[in-house]
VOGU-3710 file (C-alpha; in Angstrom, 3 decimals, decimal comma):
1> xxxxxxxxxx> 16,156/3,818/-7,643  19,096/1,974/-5,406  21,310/-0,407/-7,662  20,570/-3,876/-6,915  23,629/-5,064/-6,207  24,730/-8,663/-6,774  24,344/-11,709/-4,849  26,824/-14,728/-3,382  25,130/-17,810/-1,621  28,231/-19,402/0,476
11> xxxxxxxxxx> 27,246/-22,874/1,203  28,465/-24,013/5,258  30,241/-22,023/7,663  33,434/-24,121/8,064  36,724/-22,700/7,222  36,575/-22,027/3,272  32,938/-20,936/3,801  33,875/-18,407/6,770  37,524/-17,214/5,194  35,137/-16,708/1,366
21> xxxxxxxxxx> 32,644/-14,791/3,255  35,296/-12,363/5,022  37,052/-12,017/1,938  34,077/-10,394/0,630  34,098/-8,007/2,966  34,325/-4,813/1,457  32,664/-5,969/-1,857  30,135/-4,637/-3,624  27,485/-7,981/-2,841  24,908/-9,138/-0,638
31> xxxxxxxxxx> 26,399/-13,096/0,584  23,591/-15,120/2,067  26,060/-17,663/4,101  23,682/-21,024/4,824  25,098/-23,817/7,416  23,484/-26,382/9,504  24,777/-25,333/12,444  24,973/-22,210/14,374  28,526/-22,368/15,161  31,911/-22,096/13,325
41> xxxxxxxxxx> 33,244/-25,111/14,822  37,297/-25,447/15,577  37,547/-29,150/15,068  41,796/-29,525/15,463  41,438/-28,759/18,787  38,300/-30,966/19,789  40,441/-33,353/21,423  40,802/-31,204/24,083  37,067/-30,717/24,759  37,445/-34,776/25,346
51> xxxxxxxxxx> 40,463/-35,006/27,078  38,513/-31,893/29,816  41,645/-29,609/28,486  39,795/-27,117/27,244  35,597/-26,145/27,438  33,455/-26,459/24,223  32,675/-22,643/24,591  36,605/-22,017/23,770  36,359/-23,795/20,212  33,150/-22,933/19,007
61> xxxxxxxxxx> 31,496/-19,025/18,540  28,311/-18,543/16,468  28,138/-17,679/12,850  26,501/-14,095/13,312  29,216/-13,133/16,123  31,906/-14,133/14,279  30,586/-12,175/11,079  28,786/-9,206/12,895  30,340/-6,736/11,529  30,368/-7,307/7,890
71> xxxxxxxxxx> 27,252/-6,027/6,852  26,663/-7,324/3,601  26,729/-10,593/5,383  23,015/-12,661/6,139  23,248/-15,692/8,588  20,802/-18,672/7,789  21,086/-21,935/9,919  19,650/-23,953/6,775  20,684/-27,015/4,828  21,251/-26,877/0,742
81> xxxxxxxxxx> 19,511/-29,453/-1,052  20,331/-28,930/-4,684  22,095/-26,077/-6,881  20,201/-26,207/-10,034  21,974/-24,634/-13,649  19,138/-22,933/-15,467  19,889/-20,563/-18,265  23,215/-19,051/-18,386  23,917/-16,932/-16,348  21,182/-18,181/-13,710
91> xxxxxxxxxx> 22,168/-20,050/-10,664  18,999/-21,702/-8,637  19,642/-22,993/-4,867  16,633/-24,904/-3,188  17,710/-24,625/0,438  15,305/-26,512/3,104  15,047/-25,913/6,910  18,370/-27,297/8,938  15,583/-29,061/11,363  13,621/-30,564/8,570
101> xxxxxxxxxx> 10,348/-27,900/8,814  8,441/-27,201/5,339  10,297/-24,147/4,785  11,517/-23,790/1,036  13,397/-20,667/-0,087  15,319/-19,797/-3,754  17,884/-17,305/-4,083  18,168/-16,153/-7,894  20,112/-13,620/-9,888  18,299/-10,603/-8,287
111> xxxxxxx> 15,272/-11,881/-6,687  14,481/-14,015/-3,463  11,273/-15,939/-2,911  10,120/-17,823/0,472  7,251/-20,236/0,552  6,006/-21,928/3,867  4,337/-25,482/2,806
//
């Protein structure tokens, strides 16, 4: 039987979410990172996307590229709605679809569920 090994839910994709989930890197977990977006965005230089100094290409790169090779890492363009303290020890996250669709999923110590409303 393989050892189930533990699981971290990093909650958007900006710098503390991306810099967590490479710091995990050669830890023993699976991370589940959820954004809304696709893209790590590099907002201190967005002026320059106005100002025609530099393309939007240059300051943002999507999530999986960035991340692909970690591979305890999953990529899910989703939006958290509540983190939910059951018993100790338990953590509950109720994450919906980033576009709105009836798309409900829970990650819990050990287990994931999906339901499609």
């Amino acid at each position: 039987m393989e050892k189930q090994l533990p699981r971290v839910l990093v909650i958007g994709g900006g710098f503390g979410g991306l810099w967590a989930t490479r710091a995990l890197a050669s830890a023993p977990v699976r991370i589940t990172l959820v954004d809304r977006s696709n893209h790590h965005l590099f907002q201190p230089l967005l002026y320059q996307v106005a100002t025609a100094g530099l393309s939007a290409p240059d300051i943002a790169a999507p999530l999986r590229h960035i991340l692909r090779k970690q591979r305890n890492v999953t990529v899910r363009m989703d939006e958290a709605v509540a983190i939910e303290a059951r018993a100790p020890g338990q953590r509950h996250a109720r994450i919906i679809g980033g576009a709105g669709t009836p798309h409900s999923a829970t990650q819990e110590c050990g287990r994931q569920e999906s339901a499609q409303a």
